[in-house]
C-alpha positions as CSV (number, residue, x, y, z in Angstrom):
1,X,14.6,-21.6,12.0
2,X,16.2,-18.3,11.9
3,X,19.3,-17.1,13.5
4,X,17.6,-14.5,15.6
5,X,14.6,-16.4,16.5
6,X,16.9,-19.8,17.5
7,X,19.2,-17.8,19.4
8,X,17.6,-14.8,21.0
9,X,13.9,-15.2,20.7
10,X,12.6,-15.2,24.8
11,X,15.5,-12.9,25.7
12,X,14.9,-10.0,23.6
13,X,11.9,-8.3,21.0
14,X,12.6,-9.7,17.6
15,X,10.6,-8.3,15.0
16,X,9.9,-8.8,11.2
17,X,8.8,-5.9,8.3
18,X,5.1,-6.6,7.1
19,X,4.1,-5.5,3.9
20,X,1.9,-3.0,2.5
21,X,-1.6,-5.2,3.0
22,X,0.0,-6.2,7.0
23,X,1.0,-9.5,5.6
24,X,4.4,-11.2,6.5
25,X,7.0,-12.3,3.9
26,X,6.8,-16.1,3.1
27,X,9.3,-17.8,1.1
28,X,8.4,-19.9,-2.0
29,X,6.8,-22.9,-0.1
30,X,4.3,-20.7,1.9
31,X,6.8,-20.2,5.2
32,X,7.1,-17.2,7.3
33,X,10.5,-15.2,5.6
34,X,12.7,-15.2,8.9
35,X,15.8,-13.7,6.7
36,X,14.7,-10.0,7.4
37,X,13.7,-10.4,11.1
38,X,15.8,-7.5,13.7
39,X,16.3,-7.6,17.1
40,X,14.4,-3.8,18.1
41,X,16.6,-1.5,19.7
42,X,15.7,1.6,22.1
43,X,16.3,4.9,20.0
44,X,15.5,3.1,16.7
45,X,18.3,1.2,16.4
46,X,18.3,-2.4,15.0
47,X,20.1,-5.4,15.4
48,X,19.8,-8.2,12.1
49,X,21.9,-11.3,11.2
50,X,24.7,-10.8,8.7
51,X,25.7,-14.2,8.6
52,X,28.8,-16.5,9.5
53,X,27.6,-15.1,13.5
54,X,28.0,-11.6,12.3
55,X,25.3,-9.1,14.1
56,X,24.8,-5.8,11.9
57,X,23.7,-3.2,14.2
58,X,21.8,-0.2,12.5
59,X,21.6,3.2,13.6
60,X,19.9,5.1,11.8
61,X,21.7,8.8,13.3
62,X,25.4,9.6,12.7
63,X,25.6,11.4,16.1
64,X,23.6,8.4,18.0
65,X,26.5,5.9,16.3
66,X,29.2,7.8,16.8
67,X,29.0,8.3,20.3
68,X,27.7,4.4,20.5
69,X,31.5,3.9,19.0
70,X,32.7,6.2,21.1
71,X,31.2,4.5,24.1
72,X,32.6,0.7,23.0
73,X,36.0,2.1,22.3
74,X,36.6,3.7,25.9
75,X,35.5,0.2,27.1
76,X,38.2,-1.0,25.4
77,X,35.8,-3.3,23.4
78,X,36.9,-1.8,20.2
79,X,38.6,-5.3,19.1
80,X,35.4,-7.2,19.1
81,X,33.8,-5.0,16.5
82,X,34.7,-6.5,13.0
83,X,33.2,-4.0,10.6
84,X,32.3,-0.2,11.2
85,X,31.1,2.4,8.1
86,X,29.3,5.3,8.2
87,X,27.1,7.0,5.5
88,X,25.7,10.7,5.2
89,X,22.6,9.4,8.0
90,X,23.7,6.3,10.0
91,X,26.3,4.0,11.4
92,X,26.6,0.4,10.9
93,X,28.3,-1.8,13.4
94,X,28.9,-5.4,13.0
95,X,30.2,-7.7,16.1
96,X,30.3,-11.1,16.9
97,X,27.2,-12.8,18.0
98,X,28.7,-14.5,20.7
99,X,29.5,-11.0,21.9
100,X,25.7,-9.9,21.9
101,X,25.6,-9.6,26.2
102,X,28.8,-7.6,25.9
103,X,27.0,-5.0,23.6
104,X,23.6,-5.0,25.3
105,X,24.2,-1.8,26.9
106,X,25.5,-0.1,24.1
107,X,22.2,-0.7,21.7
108,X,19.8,-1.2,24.5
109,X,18.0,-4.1,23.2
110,X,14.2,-4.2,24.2
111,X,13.0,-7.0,26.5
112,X,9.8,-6.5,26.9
113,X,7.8,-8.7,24.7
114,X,10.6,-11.0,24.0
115,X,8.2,-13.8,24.0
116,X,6.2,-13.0,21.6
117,X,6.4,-14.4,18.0
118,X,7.8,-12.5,15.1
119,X,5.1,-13.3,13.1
120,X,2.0,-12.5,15.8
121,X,-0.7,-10.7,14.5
122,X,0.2,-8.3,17.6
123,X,3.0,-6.5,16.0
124,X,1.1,-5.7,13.1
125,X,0.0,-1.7,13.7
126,X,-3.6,-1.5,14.6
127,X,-6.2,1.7,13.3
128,X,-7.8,3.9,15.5
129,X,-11.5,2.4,15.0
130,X,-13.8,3.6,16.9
131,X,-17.4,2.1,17.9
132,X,-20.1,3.9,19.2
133,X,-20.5,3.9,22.8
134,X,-24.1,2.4,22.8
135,X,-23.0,-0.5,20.8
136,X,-19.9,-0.5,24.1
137,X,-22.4,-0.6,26.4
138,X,-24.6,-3.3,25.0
139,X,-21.3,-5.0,24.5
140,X,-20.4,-4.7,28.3
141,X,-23.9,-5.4,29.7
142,X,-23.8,-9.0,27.9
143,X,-20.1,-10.2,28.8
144,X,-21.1,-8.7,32.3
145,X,-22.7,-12.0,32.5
146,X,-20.2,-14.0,31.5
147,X,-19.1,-15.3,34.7
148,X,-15.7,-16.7,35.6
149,X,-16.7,-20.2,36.0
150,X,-17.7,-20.1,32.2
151,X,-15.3,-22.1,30.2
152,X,-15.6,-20.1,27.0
153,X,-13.8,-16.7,27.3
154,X,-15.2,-13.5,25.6
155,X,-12.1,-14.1,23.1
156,X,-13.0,-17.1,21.7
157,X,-16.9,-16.3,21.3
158,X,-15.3,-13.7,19.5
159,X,-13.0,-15.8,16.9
160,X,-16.2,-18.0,16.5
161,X,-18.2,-15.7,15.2
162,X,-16.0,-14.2,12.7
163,X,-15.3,-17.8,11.6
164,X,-19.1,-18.5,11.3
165,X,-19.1,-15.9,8.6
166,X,-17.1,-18.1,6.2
167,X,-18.2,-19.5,3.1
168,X,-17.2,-20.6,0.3
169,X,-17.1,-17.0,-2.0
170,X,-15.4,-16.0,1.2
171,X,-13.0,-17.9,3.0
172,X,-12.0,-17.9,6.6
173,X,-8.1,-17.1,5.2
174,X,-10.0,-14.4,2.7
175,X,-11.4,-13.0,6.2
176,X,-8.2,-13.1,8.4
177,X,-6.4,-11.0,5.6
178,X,-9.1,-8.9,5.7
179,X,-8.6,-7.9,8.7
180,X,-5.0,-7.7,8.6
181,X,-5.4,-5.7,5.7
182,X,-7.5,-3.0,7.8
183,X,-5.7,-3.7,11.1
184,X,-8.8,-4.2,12.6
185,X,-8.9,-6.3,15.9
186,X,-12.1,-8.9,16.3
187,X,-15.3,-6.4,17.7
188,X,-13.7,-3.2,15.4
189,X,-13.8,-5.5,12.1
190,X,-17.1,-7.0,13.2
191,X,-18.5,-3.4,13.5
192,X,-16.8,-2.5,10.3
193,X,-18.5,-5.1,8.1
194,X,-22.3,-4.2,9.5
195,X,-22.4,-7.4,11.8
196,X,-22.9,-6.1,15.1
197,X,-26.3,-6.7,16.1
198,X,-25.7,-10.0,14.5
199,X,-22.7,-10.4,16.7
200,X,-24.7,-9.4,19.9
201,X,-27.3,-11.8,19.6
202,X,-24.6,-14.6,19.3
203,X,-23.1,-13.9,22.5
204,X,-26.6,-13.8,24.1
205,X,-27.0,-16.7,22.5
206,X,-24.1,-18.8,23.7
207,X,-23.5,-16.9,27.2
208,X,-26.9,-17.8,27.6
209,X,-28.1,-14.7,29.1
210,X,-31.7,-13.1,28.2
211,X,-32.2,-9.8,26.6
């Protein structure tokens, strides 16, 4: 397990770059890359592993870091950072990890979310798709009737039917990247591909409601 994720992950956002399909890195035996994951920072700053309990903070403004450094040095925490360097847009700062509550309020780490895995499909960006609002309404008048004692949620009727559209020329995995690809979430991609009505009558089916 990563440094980040083993030591941080539940007390602050950790986050990992996606490529240009929305796919993770994985290493050479198929596992999720956990080399390049950051800690996310309030005013775009970042917080990575450098190694040997090294934290590299990166901000990407000169004025933003300077006045960070300004900040740690009237603090007097000055002799906890043990590399500083500038270029002609940002400021890197590296620190002891051990030292990571000291320099909270310095970088502003984000906390909300801190639960949530590096790798979830919810930090993935998502596209403005819009579905017509008559295919909304149909949608709401059938889940209406799901009631609350039902033990299959609206989520994983959902996930259901987009699995039942596997086969063999196209693969479950084919249609998870597919929608990764498109950063679609489940109704949007079902729309997308022309399943709807298909879709609707599913959910009839299995919530068990008439038309």
């Amino acid at each position: 397990m990563g440094y980040l994720i083993s030591h941080f992950k539940g007390k602050y956002r950790i986050l990992c770059p996606y490529n240009q399909y929305n796919q993770f890195s994985r290493d050479l035996k198929g596992n999720f890359e956990e080399i390049d994951c950051y800690i996310k920072c309030a005013n775009k700053v970042t917080i990575s592993y450098y190694g040997k309990g090294i934290l590299e903070a990166y901000v990407p403004s000169i004025g933003k870091g300077r006045n960070i450094l300004r900040a740690i040095e009237e603090d007097g925490m000055s002799n906890k950072i043990t590399k500083k360097f500038e270029t002609d847009a940002e400021v890197i700062i590296r620190f002891p990890a051990k030292e990571m509550a000291q320099f909270e309020k310095y970088f502003k780490p984000l906390t909300s979310g801190a639960g949530i895995s590096p790798f979830s499909t919810k930090n993935l960006p998502k596209t403005d798709y819009i579905i017509e609002e008559d295919k909304l309404e149909e949608y709401r008048n059938v889940i209406s009737k799901l009631g609350y004692e039902t033990p299959i949620g609206i989520a994983h009727l959902t996930n259901n039917f987009i699995k039942s559209l596997a086969t063999k020329r196209n693969p479950w995995e084919k249609i998870k990247a597919d929608m990764q690809m498109k950063g679609l979430r489940g109704k949007e991609y079902i729309d997308e591909i022309g399943q709807w009505n298909q879709y609707i009558k599913f959910l009839k089916e299995n919530i068990k409601c008439s038309d």
